[in-house]
NUKOL-88684 format. One record per atom (N, C-alpha, C): x, y negated, z. Coordinates in steps of 0.2 Angstrom, whole numbers, plus 5000, padded with zeros to 4 digits. Layout:
% residues N
XYZ ...
This chain:
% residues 403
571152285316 571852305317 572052365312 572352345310 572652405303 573152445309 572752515307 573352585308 573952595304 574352635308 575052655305 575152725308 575652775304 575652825308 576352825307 576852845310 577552845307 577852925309 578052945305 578253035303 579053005304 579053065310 579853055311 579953125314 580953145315 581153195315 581153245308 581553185302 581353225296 582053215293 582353275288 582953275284 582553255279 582553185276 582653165269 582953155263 582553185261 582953155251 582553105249 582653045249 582452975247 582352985240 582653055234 582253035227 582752995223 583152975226 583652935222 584452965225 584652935231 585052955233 585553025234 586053045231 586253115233 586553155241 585953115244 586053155250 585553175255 585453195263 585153185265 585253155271 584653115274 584553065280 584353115286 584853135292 584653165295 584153135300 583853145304 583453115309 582953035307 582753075300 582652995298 581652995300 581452935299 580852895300 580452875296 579852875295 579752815290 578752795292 578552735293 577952725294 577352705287 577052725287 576452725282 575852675285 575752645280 575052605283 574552655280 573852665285 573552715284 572852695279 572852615278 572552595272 572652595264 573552575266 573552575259 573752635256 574152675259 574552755258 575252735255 575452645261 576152625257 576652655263 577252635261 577852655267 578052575268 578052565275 578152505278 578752505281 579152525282 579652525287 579952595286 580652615286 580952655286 581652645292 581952695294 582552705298 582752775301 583052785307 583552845308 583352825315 583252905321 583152905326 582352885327 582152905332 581452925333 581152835337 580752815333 580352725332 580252715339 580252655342 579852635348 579252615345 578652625343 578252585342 577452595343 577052575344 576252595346 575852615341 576252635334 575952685329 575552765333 575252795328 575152855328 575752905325 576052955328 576652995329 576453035325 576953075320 577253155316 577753155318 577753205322 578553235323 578353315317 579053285311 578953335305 579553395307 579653385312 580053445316 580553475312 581253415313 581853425309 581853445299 581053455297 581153495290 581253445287 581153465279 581453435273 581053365270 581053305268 580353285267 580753225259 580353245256 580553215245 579953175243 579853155239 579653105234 579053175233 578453185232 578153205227 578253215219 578153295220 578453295211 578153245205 578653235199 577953205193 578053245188 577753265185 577553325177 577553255172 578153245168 578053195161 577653225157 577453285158 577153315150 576753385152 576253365150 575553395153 575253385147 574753465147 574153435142 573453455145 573053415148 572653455154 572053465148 572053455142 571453495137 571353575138 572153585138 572353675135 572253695141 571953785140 572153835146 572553875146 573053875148 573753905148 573554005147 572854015149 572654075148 572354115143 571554085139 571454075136 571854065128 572354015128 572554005123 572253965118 571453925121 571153895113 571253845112 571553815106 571753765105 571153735102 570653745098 570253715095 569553735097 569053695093 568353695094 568153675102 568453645105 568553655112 567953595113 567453585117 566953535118 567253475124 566953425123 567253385128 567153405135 566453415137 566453475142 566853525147 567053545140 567553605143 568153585146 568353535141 569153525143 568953465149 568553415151 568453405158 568453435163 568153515163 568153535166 568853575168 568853615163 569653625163 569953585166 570153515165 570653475167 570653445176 569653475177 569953455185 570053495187 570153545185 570453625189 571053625189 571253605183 572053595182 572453545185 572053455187 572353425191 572253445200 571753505200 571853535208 572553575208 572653615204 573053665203 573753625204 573753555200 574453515201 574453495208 574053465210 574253425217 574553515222 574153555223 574153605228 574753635226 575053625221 575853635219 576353585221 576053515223 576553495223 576753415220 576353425213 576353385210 575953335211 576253265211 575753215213 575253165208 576153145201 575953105197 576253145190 575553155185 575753175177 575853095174 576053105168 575953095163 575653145157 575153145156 574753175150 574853165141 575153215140 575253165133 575053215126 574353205127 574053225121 573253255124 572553225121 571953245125 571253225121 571153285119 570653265114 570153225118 569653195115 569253155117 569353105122 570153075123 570253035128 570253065136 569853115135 569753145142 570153125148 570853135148 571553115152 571453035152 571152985151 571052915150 570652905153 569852945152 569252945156 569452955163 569853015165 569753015172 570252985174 570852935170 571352905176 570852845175 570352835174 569652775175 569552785179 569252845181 568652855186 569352855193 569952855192 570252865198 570252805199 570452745194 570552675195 569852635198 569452655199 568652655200 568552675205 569252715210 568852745216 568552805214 568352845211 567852895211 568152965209 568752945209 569353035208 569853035213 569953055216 570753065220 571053135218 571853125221 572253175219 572853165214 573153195211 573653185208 573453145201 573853075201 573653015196 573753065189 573753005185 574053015178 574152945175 574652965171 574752915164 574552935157 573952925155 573652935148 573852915144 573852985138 574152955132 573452945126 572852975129 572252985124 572553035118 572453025113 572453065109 572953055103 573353085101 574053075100 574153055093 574553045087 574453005082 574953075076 574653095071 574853155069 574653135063 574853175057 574953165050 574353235047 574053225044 573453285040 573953345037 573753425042 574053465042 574553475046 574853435049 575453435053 575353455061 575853445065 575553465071 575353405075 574853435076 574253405080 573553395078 573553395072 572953435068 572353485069 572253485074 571653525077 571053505078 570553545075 569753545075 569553555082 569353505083 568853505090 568053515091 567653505096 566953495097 566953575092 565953585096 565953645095 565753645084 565753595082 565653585074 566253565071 566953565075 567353545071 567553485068 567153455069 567053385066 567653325070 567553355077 568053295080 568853325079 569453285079 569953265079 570353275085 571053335085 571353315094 571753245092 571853235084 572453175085 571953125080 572253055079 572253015076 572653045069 572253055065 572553055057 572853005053 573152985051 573452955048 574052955042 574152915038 574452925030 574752865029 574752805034 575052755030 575152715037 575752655037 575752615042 575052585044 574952575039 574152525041 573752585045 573752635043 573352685049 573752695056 574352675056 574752695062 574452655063 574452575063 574352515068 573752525070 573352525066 572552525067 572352585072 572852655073 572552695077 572952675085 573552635084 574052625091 573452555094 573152535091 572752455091 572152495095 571852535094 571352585094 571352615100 571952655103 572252675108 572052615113 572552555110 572652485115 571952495118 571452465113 570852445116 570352525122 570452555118 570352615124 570652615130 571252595131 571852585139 572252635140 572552675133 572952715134 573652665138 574152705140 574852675143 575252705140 574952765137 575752805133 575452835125 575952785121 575652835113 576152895113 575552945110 576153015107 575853015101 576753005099 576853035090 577253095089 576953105084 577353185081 577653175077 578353185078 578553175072 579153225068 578853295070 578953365067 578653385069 578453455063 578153515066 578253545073 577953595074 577953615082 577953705084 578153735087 578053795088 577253805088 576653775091 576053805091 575553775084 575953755080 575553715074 575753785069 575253805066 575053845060 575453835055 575553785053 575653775044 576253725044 576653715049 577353685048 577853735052 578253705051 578953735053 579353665060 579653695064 579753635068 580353585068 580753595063 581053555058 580953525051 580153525050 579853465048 579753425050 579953345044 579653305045 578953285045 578653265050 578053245049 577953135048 577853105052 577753035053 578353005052 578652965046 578952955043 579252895048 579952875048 580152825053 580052775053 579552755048 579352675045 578552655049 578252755051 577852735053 577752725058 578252795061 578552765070 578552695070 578952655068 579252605069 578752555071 578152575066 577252535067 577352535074 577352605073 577052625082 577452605089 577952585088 578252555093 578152485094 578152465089 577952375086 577552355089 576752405090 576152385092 576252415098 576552465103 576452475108 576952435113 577452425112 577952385116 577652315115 577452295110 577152245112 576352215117 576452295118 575652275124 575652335130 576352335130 576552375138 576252435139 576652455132 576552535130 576952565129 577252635130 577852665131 577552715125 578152755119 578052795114 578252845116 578152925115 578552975118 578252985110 578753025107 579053075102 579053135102 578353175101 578653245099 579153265095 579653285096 580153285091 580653365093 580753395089 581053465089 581453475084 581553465077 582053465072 582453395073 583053415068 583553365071 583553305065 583153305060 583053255056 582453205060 581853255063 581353205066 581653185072 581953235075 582453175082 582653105079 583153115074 583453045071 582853005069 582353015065 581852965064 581652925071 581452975075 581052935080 581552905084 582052915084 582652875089 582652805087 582852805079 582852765074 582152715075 581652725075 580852695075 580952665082 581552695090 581252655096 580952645100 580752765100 580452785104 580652775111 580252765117 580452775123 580752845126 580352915123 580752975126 580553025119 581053065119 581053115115 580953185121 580153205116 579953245120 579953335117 580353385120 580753445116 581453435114 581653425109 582153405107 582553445105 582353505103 582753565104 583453575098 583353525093 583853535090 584353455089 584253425096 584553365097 585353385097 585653325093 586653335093 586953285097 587553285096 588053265101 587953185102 587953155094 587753085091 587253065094 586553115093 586053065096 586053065104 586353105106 586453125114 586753065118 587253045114 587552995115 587152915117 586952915109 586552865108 585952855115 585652935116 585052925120 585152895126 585852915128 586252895134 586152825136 586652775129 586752725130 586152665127 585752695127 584952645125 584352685130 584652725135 584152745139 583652755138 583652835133 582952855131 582952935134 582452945135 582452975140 582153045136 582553115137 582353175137 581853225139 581353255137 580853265141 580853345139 581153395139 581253465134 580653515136 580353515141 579853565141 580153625140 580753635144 581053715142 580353785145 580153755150 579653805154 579153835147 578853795143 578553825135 578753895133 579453855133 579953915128 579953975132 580153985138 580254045143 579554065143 579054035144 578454075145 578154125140 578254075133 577954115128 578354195130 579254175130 579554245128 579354285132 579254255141 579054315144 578354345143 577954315142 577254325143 576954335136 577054315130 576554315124 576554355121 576954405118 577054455116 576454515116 576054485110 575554545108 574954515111 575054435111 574554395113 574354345112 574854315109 574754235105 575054275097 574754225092 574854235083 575654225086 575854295080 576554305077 576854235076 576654175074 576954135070 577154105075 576954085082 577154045090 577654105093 577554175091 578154215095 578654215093 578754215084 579354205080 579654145078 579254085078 579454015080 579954025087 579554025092 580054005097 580554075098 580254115097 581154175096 581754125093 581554115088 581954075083 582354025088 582153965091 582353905094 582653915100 582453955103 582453955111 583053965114 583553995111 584454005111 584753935110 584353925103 584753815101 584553795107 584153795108 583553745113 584053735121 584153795123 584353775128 585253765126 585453785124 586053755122 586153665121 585553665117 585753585117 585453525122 584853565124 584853525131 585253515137 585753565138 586453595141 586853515139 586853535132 587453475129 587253405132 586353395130 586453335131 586153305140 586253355142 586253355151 587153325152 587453365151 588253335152 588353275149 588253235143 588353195141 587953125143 587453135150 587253085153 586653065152 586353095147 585453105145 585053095151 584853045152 584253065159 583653115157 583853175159 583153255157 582753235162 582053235159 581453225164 581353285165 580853295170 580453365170 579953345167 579553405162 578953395162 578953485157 578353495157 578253565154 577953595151 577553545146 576853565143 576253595144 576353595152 575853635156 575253635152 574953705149 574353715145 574453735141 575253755136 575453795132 575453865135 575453915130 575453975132 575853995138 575354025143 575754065150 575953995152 575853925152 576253895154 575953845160 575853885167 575453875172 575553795174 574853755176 574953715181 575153715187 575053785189 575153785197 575853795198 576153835194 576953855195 577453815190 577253795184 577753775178 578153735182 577853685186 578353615187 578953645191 578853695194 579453725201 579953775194 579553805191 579953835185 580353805182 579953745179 580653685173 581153685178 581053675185 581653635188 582153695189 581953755189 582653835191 582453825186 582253805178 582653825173 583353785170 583153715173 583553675173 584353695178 584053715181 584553735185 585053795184 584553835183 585153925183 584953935175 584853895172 584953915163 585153845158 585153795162 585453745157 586053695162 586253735168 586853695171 586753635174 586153615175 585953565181 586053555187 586353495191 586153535198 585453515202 585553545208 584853535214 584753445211 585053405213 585153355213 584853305203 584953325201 585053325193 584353325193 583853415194 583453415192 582653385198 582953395202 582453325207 582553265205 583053235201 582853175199 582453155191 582353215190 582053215185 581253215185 581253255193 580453275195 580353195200 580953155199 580653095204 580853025202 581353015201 581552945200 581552935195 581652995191 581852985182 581352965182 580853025181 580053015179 579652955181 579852935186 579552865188 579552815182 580352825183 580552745177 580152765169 580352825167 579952865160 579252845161 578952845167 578152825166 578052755168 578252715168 578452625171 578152655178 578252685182 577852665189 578352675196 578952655194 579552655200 579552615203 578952555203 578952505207 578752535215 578352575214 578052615219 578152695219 578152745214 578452795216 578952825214 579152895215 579852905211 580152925220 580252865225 580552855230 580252865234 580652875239 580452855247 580752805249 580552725250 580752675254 580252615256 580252585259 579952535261 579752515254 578752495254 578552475248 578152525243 578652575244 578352645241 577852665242 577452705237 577052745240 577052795243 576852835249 576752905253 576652955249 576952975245 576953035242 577453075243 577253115248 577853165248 577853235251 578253285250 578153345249 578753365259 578353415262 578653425269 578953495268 579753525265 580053565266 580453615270 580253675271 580953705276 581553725275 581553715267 582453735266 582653665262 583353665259 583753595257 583653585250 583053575247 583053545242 583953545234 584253485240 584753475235 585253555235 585153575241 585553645240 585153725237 584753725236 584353785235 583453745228 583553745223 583053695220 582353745222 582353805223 581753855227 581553815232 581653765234 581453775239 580553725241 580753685233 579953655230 579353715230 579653755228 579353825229 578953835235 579053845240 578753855245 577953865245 577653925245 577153915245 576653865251 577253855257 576653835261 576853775264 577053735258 577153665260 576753595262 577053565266 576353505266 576553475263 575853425258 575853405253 575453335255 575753275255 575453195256 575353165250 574853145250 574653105243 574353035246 574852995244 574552895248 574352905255 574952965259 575052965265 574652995271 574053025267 573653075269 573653165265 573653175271 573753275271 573353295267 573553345260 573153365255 573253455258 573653455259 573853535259 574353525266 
């Protein structure tokens, strides 16, 4: 006999909808961790009972943009052994769930790391907050992403590349490993040494590769892109999301809108360096981002108004830039610094990001069919976006109690 437990007496935000369901219901099958039945008013049924006693109950957060190589403390970007960053990475996918966070996408991981372990999850032998792998990201010689790894330097955080024929051969490369999401770069970046982040790096002929080979095998491309020449290449190429975007205009705002590509800005990056790096990380990442940070949020401002879907996601692993707190951080920055509302930036942490990772079949929402991923609050979510913050929230992942 297959158990069920039905959690009722709950104000929900269903993740999509701009409202809430007051005295709402919903049952879980205790196998799958799916939601079987929803409604209003307390069930007749011979399930096992939650009464969540009138509080808040959301979608489980999702982070589009994670790097669980990097430690947001440390600051080492290089020599890093596979070892390390494993290790690393499982501390930081605890640190995500006990925040809240249920599902990453990962987009950028040397030695495939973020690929190894959404295996071992797929295998049964990891639980906890999933991911969507990007493995290891696709970067031009000297440009950003270019970092020596392994304790000899020898290894690669990206795929090098100089010519279409290497773009294909490295997105084909990816394929056969089981990556789900290519990252390209196609500017320079605040944390890269030897560019400016209104270079061009990956040429839009090479993108173009890169989408050719990936869409054609049920692969999504995110676009590092921060100057406003590599924004219009990768737009142009048929990127799935532009990830930064900080000197994105009104044109391609537009464009973004109406071909549904999806904004992924990592403001939380930006705020942390200013408040935190100072006398900490090299000159060239504190005067880079002094520089940007003003445009940055201004033009993500613009193209939030002009109907952009802005994901959440934060870089988590750039300087200062916590796992355990960033994701709560992007959403108040979206809110009380770029003119979002409560509403705006929870759909970024749920529904948006769902569709930006293909996995809205099952998460993103709460409704019949879904997954049990969700988060138990005492304040109103769409009215107060603090209220994800909570340090002592309960936290269900595939409809069992994590926190």
């Amino acid at each position: 006999m297959k158990m069920k437990t039905t959690y009722f007496n709950a104000k929900l935000f269903n993740g999509i909808d701009n409202k809430i369901v007051s005295d709402a219901w919903f049952t879980v099958d205790d196998a799958t961790g799916k939601i079987t039945e929803t409604g209003t008013e307390t069930p007749l049924d011979d399930n096992a009972h939650v009464d969540l006693q009138g509080q808040y109950v959301m979608p489980g957060l999702i982070n589009a943009h994670t790097h669980l190589m990097m430690n947001p403390d440390t600051n080492k970007l290089e020599f890093l052994s596979e070892t390390e960053i494993a290790f690393g990475a499982l501390r930081s996918l605890k640190e995500l769930l006990h925040s809240g966070v249920t599902y990453i996408r990962d987009c950028g991981c040397a030695f495939n790391v973020d690929l190894k372990l959404y295996k071992l999850a797929e295998a049964g032998q990891l639980s906890g907050t999933e991911i969507v792998p990007s493995g290891r990201p696709i970067s031009i010689i000297g440009g950003h992403g270019d970092f020596r790894e392994n304790e000899d330097g020898k290894t690669n955080f990206s795929y090098l590349v100089s010519s279409q024929d290497e773009v294909r051969k490295s997105v084909r490369e990816a394929f056969k490993q089981g990556v789900k999401n290519v990252k390209v770069m196609s500017t320079g970046g605040v944390m890269s040494a030897n560019d400016q982040v209104d270079d061009t790096e990956l040429s839009e002929a090479e993108m173009q590769v890169a989408v050719e080979e990936a869409h054609s095998k049920h692969m999504t491309v995110a676009a590092h892109a921060q100057g406003n020449q590599g924004i219009q290449n990768a737009l142009d190429a048929g990127v799935d999301s532009i990830e930064h975007g900080i000197y994105v205009d009104e044109q391609q705002a537009t464009f973004m809108r109406e071909h549904n590509v999806y904004l992924v800005p990592t403001l939380n990056a930006a705020a942390s360096i200013t408040k935190y790096g100072k006398d900490k990380i090299p000159d060239y990442m504190i005067n880079k981002n002094k520089k940007v940070q003003t445009d940055f949020y201004k033009n993500v401002a613009m193209a939030l108004q002009k109907g952009v879907k802005v994901v959440v996601g934060t870089d988590a692993g750039t300087p200062f830039n916590s796992f355990k707190t960033g994701t709560w951080e992007e959403m108040a920055i979206l809110v009380h610094e770029i003119g979002a509302t409560p509403y705006q930036a929870l759909l970024g942490a749920t529904s948006y990001a769902a569709q930006l990772l293909r996995i809205d079949n099952e998460y993103g929402s709460l409704a019949a069919g879904k997954v049990a991923d969700f988060l138990v609050l005492k304040e109103n979510p769409l009215e107060k976006i603090e209220a994800v913050q909570q340090p002592d929230k309960e936290i269900y992942k595939k409809g069992h109690k994590v926190v």
